[in-house]
Each structure stands twice: as C-alpha cells, then as structure tokens.
BADREN-900953 format. One record per residue (C-alpha): x, y, z; residue in three letters. Coordinates in steps of 0.5 Angstrom, whole numbers, padded with zeros to 4 digits, always signed. Example, Ala and Ser with C-alpha at 12.3 -4.5 7.8 and 13.67 -1.06 7.14 Angstrom:
<sites>
+0025-0009+0016ALA;+0027-0002+0014SER;
</sites>
This chain:
<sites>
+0010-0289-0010UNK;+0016-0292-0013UNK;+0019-0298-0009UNK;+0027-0294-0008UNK;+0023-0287-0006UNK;+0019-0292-0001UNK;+0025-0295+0002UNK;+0029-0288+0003UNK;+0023-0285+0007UNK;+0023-0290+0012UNK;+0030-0290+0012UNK;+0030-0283+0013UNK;+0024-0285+0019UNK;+0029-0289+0023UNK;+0034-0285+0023UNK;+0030-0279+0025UNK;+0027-0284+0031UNK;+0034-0287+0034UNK;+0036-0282+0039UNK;+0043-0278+0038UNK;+0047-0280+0043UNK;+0049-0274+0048UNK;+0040-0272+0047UNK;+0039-0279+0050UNK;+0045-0278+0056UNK;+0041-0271+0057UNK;+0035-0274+0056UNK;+0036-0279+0061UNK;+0040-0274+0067UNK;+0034-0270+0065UNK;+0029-0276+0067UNK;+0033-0277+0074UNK;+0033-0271+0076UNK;+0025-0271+0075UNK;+0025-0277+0078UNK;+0029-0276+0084UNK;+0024-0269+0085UNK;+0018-0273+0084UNK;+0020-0278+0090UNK;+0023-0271+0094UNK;+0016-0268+0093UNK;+0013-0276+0095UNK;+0016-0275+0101UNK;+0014-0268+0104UNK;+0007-0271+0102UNK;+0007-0277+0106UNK;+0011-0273+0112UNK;+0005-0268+0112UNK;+0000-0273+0111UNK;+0003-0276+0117UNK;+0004-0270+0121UNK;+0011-0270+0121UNK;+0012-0262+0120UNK;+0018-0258+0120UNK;+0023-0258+0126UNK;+0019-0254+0132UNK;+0012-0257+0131UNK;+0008-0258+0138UNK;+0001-0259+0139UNK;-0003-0260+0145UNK;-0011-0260+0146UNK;-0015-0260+0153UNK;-0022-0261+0154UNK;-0024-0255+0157UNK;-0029-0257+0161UNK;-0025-0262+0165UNK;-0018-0260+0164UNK;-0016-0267+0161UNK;-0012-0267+0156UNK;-0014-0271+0149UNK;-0008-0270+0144UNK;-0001-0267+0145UNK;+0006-0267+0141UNK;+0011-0264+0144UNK;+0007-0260+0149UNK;+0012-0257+0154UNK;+0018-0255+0149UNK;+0020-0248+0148UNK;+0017-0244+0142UNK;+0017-0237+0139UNK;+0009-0235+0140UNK;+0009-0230+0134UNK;+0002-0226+0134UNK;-0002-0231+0138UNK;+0002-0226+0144UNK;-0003-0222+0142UNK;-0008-0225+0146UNK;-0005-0223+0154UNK;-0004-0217+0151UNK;-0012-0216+0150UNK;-0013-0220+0156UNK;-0008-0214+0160UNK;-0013-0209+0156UNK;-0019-0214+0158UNK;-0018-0212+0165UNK;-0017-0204+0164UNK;-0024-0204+0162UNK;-0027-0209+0166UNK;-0024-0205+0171UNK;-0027-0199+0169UNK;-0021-0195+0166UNK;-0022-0196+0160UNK;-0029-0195+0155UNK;-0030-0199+0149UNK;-0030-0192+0146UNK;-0023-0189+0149UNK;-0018-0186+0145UNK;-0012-0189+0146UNK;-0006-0184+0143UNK;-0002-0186+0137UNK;+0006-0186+0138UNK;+0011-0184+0133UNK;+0014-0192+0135UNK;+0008-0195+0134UNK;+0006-0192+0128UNK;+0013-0194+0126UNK;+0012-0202+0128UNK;+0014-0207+0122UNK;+0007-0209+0118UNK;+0003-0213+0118UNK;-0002-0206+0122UNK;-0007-0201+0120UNK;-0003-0195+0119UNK;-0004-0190+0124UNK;+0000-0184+0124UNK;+0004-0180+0129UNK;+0000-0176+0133UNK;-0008-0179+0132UNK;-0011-0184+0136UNK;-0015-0190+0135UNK;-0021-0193+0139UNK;-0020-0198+0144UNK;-0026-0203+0141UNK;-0023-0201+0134UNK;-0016-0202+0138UNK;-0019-0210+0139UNK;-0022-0211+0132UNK;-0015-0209+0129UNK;-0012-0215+0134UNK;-0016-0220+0132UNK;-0017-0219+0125UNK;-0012-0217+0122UNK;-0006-0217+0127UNK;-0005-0211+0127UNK;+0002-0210+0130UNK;+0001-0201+0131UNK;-0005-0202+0134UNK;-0002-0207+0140UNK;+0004-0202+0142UNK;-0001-0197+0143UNK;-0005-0201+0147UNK;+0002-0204+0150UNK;+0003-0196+0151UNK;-0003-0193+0154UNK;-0003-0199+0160UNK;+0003-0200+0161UNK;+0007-0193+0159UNK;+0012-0197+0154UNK;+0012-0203+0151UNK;+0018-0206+0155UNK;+0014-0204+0162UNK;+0007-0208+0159UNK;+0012-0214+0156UNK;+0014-0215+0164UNK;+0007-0214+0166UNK;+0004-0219+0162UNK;+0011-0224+0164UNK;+0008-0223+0170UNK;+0001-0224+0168UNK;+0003-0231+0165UNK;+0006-0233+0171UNK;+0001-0231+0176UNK;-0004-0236+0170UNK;+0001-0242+0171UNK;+0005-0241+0165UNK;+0011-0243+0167UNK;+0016-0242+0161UNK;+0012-0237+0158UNK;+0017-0230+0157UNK;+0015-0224+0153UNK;+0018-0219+0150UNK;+0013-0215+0147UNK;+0006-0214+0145UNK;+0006-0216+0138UNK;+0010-0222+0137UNK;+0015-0219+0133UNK;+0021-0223+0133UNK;+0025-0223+0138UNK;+0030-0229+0141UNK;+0027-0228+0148UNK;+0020-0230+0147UNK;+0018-0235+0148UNK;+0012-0240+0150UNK;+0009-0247+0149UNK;+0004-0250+0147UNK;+0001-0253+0154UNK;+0002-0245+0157UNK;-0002-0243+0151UNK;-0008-0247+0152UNK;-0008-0244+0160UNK;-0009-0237+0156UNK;-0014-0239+0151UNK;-0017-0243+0156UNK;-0016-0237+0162UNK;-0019-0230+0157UNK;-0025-0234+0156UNK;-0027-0236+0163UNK;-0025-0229+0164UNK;-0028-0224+0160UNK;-0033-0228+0156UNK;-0036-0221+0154UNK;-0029-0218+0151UNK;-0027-0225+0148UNK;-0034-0225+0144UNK;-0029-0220+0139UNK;-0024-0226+0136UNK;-0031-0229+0133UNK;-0031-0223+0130UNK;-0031-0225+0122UNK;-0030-0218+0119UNK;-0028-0210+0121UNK;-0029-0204+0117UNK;-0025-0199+0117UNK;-0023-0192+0114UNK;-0029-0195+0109UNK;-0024-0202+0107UNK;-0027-0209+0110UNK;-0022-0213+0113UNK;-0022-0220+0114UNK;-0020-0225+0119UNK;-0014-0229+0119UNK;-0018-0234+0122UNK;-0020-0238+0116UNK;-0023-0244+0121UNK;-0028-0239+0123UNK;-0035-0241+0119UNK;-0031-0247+0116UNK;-0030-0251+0122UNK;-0037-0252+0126UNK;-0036-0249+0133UNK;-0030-0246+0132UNK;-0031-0239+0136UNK;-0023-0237+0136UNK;-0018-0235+0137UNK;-0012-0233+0134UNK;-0006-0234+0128UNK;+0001-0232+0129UNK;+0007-0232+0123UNK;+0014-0230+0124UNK;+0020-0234+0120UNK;+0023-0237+0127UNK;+0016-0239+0129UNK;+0013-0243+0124UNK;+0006-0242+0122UNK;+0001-0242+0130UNK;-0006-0242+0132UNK;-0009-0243+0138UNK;-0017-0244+0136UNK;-0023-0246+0141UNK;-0029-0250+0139UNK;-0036-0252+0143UNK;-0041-0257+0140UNK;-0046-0261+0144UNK;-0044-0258+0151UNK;-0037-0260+0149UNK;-0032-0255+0149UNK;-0024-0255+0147UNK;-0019-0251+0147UNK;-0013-0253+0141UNK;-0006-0250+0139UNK;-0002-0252+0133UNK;+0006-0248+0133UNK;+0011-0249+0128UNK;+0006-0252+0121UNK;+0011-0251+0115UNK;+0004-0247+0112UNK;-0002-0243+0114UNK;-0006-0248+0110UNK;-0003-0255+0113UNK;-0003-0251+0120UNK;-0011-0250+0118UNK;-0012-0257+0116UNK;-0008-0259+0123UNK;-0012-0256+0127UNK;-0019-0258+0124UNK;-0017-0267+0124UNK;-0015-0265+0132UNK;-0021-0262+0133UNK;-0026-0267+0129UNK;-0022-0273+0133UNK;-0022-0269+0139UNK;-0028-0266+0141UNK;-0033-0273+0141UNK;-0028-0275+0146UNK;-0029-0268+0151UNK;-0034-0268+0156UNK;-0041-0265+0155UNK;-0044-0265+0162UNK;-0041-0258+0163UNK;-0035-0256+0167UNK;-0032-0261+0173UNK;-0026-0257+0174UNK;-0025-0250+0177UNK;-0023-0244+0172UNK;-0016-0242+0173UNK;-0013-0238+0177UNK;-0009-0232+0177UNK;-0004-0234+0183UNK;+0001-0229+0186UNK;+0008-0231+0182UNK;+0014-0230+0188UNK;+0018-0228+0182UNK;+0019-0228+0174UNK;+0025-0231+0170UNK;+0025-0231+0163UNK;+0026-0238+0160UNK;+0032-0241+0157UNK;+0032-0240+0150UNK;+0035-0246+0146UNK;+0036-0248+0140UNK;+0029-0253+0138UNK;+0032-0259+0137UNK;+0036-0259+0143UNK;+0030-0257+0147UNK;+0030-0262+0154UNK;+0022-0265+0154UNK;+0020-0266+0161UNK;+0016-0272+0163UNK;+0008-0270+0160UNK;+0003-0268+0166UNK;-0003-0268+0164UNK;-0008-0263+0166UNK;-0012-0266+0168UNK;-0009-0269+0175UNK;-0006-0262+0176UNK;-0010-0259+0182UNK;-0013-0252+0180UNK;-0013-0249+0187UNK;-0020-0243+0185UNK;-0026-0244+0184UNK;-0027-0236+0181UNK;-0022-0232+0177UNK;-0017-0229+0182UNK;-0014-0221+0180UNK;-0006-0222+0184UNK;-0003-0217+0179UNK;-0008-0211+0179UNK;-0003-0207+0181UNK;+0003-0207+0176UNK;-0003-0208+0170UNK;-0007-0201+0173UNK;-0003-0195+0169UNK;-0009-0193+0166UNK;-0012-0187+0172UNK;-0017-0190+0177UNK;-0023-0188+0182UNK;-0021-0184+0188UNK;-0022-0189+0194UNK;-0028-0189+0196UNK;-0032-0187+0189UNK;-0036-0191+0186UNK;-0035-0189+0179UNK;-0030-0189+0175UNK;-0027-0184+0169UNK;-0031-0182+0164UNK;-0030-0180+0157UNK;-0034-0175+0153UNK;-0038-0180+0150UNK;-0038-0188+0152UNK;-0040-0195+0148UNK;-0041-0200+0152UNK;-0043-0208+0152UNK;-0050-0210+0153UNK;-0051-0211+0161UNK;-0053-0217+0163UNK;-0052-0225+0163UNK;-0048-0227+0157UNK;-0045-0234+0155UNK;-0039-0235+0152UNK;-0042-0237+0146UNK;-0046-0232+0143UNK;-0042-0229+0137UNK;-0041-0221+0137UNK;-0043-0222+0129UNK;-0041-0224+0122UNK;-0039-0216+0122UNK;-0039-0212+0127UNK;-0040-0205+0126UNK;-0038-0198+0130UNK;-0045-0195+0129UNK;-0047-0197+0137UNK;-0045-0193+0143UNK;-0049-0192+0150UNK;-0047-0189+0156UNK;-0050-0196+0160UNK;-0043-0200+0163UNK;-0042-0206+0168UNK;-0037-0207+0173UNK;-0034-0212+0177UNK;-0036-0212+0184UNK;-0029-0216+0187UNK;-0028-0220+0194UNK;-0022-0223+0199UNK;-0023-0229+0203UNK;-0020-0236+0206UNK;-0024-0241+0209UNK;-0024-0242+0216UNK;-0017-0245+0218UNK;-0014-0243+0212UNK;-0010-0238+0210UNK;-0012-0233+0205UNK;-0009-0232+0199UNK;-0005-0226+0196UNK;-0012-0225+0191UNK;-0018-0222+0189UNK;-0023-0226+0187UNK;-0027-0224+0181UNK;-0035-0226+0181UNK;-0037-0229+0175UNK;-0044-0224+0175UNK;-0042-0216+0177UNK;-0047-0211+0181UNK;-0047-0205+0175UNK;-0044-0200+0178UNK;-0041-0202+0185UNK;-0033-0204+0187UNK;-0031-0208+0194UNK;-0029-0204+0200UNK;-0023-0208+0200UNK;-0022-0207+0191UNK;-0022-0199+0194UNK;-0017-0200+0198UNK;-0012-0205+0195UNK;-0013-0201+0189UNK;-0010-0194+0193UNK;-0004-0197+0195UNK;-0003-0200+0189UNK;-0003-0193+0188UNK;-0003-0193+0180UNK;+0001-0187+0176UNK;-0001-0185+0169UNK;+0003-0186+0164UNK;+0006-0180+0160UNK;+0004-0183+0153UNK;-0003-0182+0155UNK;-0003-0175+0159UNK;-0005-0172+0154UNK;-0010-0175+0151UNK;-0014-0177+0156UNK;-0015-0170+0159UNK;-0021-0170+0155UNK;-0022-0178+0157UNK;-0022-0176+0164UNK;-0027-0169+0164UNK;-0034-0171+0166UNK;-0039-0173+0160UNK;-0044-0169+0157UNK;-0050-0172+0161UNK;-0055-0175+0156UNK;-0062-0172+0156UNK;-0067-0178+0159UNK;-0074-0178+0159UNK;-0078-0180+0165UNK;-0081-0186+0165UNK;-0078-0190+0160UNK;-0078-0197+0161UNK;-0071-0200+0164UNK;-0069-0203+0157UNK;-0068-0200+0150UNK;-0065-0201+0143UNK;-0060-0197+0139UNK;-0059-0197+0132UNK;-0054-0193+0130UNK;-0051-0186+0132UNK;-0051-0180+0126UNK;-0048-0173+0124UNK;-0055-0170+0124UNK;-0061-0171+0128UNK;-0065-0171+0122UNK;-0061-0178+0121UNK;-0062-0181+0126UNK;-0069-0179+0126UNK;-0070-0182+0119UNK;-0067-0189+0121UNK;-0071-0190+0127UNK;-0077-0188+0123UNK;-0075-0193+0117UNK;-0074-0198+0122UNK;-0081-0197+0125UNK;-0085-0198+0119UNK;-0081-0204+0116UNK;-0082-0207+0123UNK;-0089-0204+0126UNK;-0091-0210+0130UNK;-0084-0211+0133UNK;-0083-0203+0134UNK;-0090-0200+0133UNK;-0091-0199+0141UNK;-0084-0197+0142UNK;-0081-0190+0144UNK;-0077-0187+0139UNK;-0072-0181+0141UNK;-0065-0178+0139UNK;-0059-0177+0144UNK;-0054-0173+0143UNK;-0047-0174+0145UNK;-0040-0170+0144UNK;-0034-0173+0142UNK;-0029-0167+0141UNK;-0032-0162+0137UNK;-0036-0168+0134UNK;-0043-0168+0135UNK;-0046-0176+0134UNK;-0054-0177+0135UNK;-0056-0183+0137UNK;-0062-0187+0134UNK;-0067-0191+0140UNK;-0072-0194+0142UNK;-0074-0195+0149UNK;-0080-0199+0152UNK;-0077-0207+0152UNK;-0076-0211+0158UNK;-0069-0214+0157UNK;-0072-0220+0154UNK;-0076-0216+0149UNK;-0070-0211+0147UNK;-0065-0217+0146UNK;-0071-0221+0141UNK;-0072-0214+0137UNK;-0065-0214+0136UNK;-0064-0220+0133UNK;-0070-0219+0129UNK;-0067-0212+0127UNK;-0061-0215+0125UNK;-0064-0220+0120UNK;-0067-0213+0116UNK;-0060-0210+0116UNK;-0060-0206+0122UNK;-0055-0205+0126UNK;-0058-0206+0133UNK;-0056-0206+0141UNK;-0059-0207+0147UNK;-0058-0203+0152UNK;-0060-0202+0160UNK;-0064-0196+0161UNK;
</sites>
C-alpha cells in the first residue's frame, strides 16, 4: 500500500477511536448510573446475606421439648399474620372433629360470601358443599381462602362470630397480642400477631391434635382431577421439616412457621416479614440447622401447653411496625406452664356444630363416614407424599375428658384432655358442661347437615371377622371394588393370601360407594400390610373392625 494511502487510514482509525464528546458525556453519566446501581444491588445483598430484611422482619425459634428459646429477633412486636391464621382456624376445626361434631367425611355448605373470598381458593360455588378432609387439604396446601370461610361458617355461623372465637381461643393459649379478624389471613389492619404467639399455636396443634396435624405434611392434594402442591416448599428439602404453614399479603411480608424434629430433638421456628418466599425459605432452613443441635433430645421436660380460661378479649393495638414499643425479651423457657395435659376452657363459644343429647354417648352421624386409624399414633408419622380420597370407615375415636384439682387447690375452669381417648365413651362431667353450654346450630348449616344428622346406613358386618382390617379404596360398582381387592391379593399372596376380602356398600346422597377390604389382621399386621401396599401403588388404611 502506498505510504499516502497508508497514512490516511490510520488517520481515519484515530479519529474513529476518539470518542465524540457529548457520546463520552453520555457514556459516562451512563457508567455512573451503572455503578451506582450496582452498589445499590451490592448493598441489598449484603442486607439479606446479613439478615437484615425489609421493615417488620421478626423471628423466634423454641425448643419444643423444653420451652427454651434458642433464637429470637424481635419476637414480641406486632405483625399481620396473613395466611399462617389458617392455623387456629383448623385448629377450632380440629376440635369439632375430636369432639365428634364433625367427620372427616362431613359436608360442609358452600356459601355465596365464601364462594366470593378473593384468591388464592379452590373455586367452590354457590350452593355445593366440600368435605371436611378436603376442606383441610386445600388449607394446608394451596391456602384456600373459599375453603376457610366455609369452614369459619359452618363452626362459628359466620365468619365475624368464628374470628372472635379463635381471638379467644388465643388467649386461653397464652397468646397475648394475638387478634384475629378472619379465618383466612386476608388483610385487614386489626389482625394481628407475633412471632412468639405463633410459635405457642405450632407448638399447641401438634401436642394437641397430633392425628389432624399429620395433614400440614401433606405434599400433594388431588382435586377435580388436578394435583396441587404444597406452598411449603421446606417439606422434603430440609430434613425433619413435617410443617406448618406459609403466609403473604403486601402488609405482612412473606411469613412461615415450620416445625422440624431430628434425633429426639424437636423445634418449632417462624419467620414474619422476608422480602421473598425464596429469602423467607432460606431463612428458616440457616435457623433450623443452627438451631436444632442445640435442642434438647432426651424428650419433653416441659408441660404441653394449655388452654386457660381468658377473663376477657382485647383486641391489640395496632401500630405502625416501626414504632412498635418492644418489650423486654421473656424467654420461654423460665415461664411456667401451669397443665401437664391440654385443657378445653372455650368448648363452649367453638360447639356451633350439633351435639349429642346429654347422656349419649354417641355423636351425629352422616350417611357415610371416613375416619383416621384408632390407635397410638405419634406426631411424626407423615400422612404421605399424596393423600388420597379413596379411604373411608365407619371406625372413629373420641376423646374421653375429666376436671380435677389436687387436694388443697382449686380447680380450674377447664377440662382436661387424656393424651390416649376410650373410643367411643365421653365424661360425665363432658356431658354436662356441654348441655349447659347449650350450643345452637347455625343457620348456614341447617340445611346441609339435615343429611349429616340422619342416622347412617349400618354396614353390613360379617361374624367373626378379626378386630382389625385394610381398606384399599371405595368404588362406584361393586365389580370395582372386587377387581381391586382381587388384583391386590395376587400382586401380594403372601401379605394378603390369608386374608378375607369383602365389598361394603355405603350411600352418600343418591351415591352409592363400595369399599374394598380386607379383614383378618391384629393392629400390627393391618399397619405393616399397608405399608407394604403402599409401596405397590395402593392406597391403603387400617381400620379397627
């Protein structure tokens, strides 16, 4: 190339290379901004690697075993609860069932106000009903706010009425600050709770209803034919993690309150205000691992909590969550827990669901009936990755209650709840402070649970059959269900070849179900040929005969 032509390009080069002015003006306004958002997003990522969330963050975490507290921020201050209120409004469900008012398989009425609760919900409609086990499943899983108001409607008559019910059910639990306004979480100003209340009510459902509390393990519920999953998403990803409940509104943050057992060790953690269901996540799991080897894992040293009678409700002050006053820390473990025994004080203003006559001993009974397995069960046992409908029995348990002081005491205005019921029997003095309660049914319910209250189709029995049996499911035809007890005996002859299979017909409205079973096990036998059953892709349930 000519030594001219050579000279011109590079000419050309370096004027193309110097920038023009206002582009380096541009350019560098440009790389201030960037830099100054990079530092922004530096900082956020230092704040939620330090733990230093968004305004209203509040964490406890107690050692179920012994009360003891082994991590707490901000503990005692004011916060809107959101969804986790679902937990005392399964736990006021909770107690309709133990009590024998309700049934797993109970039709619950569906009203045009809860049809029209805001989402997230299954989508019932006006008019139809939902059962009460598929009422819990929608709960725990997807956090249905439709299923809560009917559940809220059919225990209290409305929702307003079962709100102050569970108000006072927190403070007969000990929780102070707590107010609730509904049975869902949805926002309202004037509900309110905070991290160390909620820790008593995960702590309280479990040492309570450790039957029902095995449901807020449940990983999946099927309905209309669609699998929906848990918003837990610490279940199966943290070890020992068993449950037991997320929450979101704008107001509250992202919250959870989680329950974890390893080794004998047991805690109970809640995490309110994350700025993210991921961070709120990853909170959570950091408390668990850094708490749980310092729980104690000889067992539990402190009494389960109880439910004392309030003298009277008072809604808690709602402030703004920065000026919240915070109370000097009291841990737990140094407040005296006056029951050994879970004690019912507020039966009364929870009993809306009909009741036995006093001096019977056997509760209403709908048309067909779904029980849990009779027996000792411990709070650890998962109902299941997938819980299926299929089940249904007409075995149920009840819980047999007494009041007592010790000599030179008082007693107090409770009722004492026996950590193992007598099936079938209820207390003299349960009888009586139930008819004085004198409970009234609630209008939303008359209707549907006319069907609820007629007397049950009796199940046709065979003589002899051993006290315990299977089920494996309940069918449309009889053919069905023959087919699925007879597939199950040849994919497992030796489990299953001794056994007696037979078909139960049961009616559900103008339904007919048949159930599938097998009779001929002790309760050990029923339980070990489940868990075996299980394993082959069969829906199994023992069942006391």
């Amino acid at each position: 190339m000519p030594f001219a032509i050579r000279v011109i390009a590079i000419a050309a080069a370096f004027a193309i290379a110097l920038p023009d002015p206002a582009d380096a003006r541009a350019k560098n306004s440009r790389s201030k901004s960037s830099s100054a958002a990079s530092e922004q997003r530096a900082r956020a990522a230092a704040a939620t690697s330090s733990g230093q969330w968004r305004s209203g963050y509040a964490a406890i975490v107690v050692d179920a075993n012994t009360g003891k507290v082994l991590h707490e921020s901000e503990p005692d201050a004011l916060r809107h609860p959101a969804s986790v209120t679902k937990i005392m409004t399964l736990y006021m469900l909770f107690e309709q069932l133990e009590a024998g008012r309700l049934r797993l398989d109970s039709q619950l009425p569906v009203s045009a106000r809860a049809s029209a609760q805001e989402p997230t919900k299954l989508g019932l409609k006006p008019g139809s009903t939902i059962e009460v086990e598929d009422a819990i499943k929608a709960l725990v899983t997807k956090s249905a706010n439709d299923a809560a108001v009917v559940i809220a409607e059919a225990v209290g008559g409305d929702e307003a009425s079962f709100a102050a019910q569970m108000t006072r059910k927190a403070r007969a639990l000990g929780m102070s600050r707590t107010t609730f306004k509904n049975a869902s979480g949805l926002p309202n100003p004037e509900q309110v709770t905070t991290a160390r209340d909620l820790s008593v009510l995960g702590r309280a459902i479990q040492e309570r209803f450790p039957r029902y509390y095995r449901y807020f393990f449940t990983r999946q519920f099927v309905w209309r034919g669609g699998a929906i999953a848990n918003h837990n998403k610490l279940l199966g990803r943290v070890e020992g993690v068993d449950g037991i409940k997320t929450g979101y509104t704008r107001a509250s943050g992202f919250n959870l309150v989680t329950s974890a057992k390893r080794n004998g060790r047991h805690i109970v953690g809640v995490v309110l205000g994350g700025r993210s269901g991921a961070s709120r996540d990853a909170q959570m799991a950091s408390l668990i691992e850094a708490s749980l080897p310092k729980a104690y894992a000889g067992g539990q040293t402190v009494a389960r909590i109880a439910e004392v009678e309030p003298a009277q409700v008072e809604p808690a002050q709602v402030e703004p969550a920065e000026a919240v006053p915070q109370p000097a820390p009291r841990p737990m473990s140094r407040e005296p827990l006056a029951l050994a025994a879970i004690a019912v004080a507020d039966q009364a203003p929870t009993a809306a669901i009909p009741q036995p006559a006093p001096g019977s001993t056997e509760p209403l009974r709908p048309t067909a009936v779904r029980s849990v397995p009779v027996g000792p069960v411990t709070n650890t046992a998962p109902l299941g990755a997938v819980v299926t409908r299929a089940s249904a029995s007409s075995a149920s348990t009840y819980t047999t209650a007494s009041a007592s002081a010790a000599p030179g005491q008082i007693a107090p205005a409770v009722i004492t709840i026996a950590p193992e019921p007598a099936p079938h029997t209820l207390d003299a003095q349960v009888r009586a402070y139930a008819a004085s309660a004198q409970p009234t049914r609630p209008a939303s319910i008359q209707v549907a649970s006319a069907q609820m209250a007629a007397p049950a189709v009796p199940p046709v029995r065979h003589a002899g059959r051993s006290e315990w049996m299977i089920q494996i499911g309940a069918f449309p035809a009889e053919s069905q269900a023959r087919d699925k007890l007879r597939e199950a005996q040849n994919r497992n002859k030796g489990l299953l070849g001794n056994a007696d299979p037979f078909t139960e017909k049961v009616v559900k409205g103008s339904t007919a179900l048949y159930r599938a079973r097998f009779a001929g096990f002790d309760e050990e036998r029923a339980h070990e040929a489940c868990r075996v059953l299980k394993k082959s892709d069969f829906a199994c349930m023992p069942l006391r005969n």
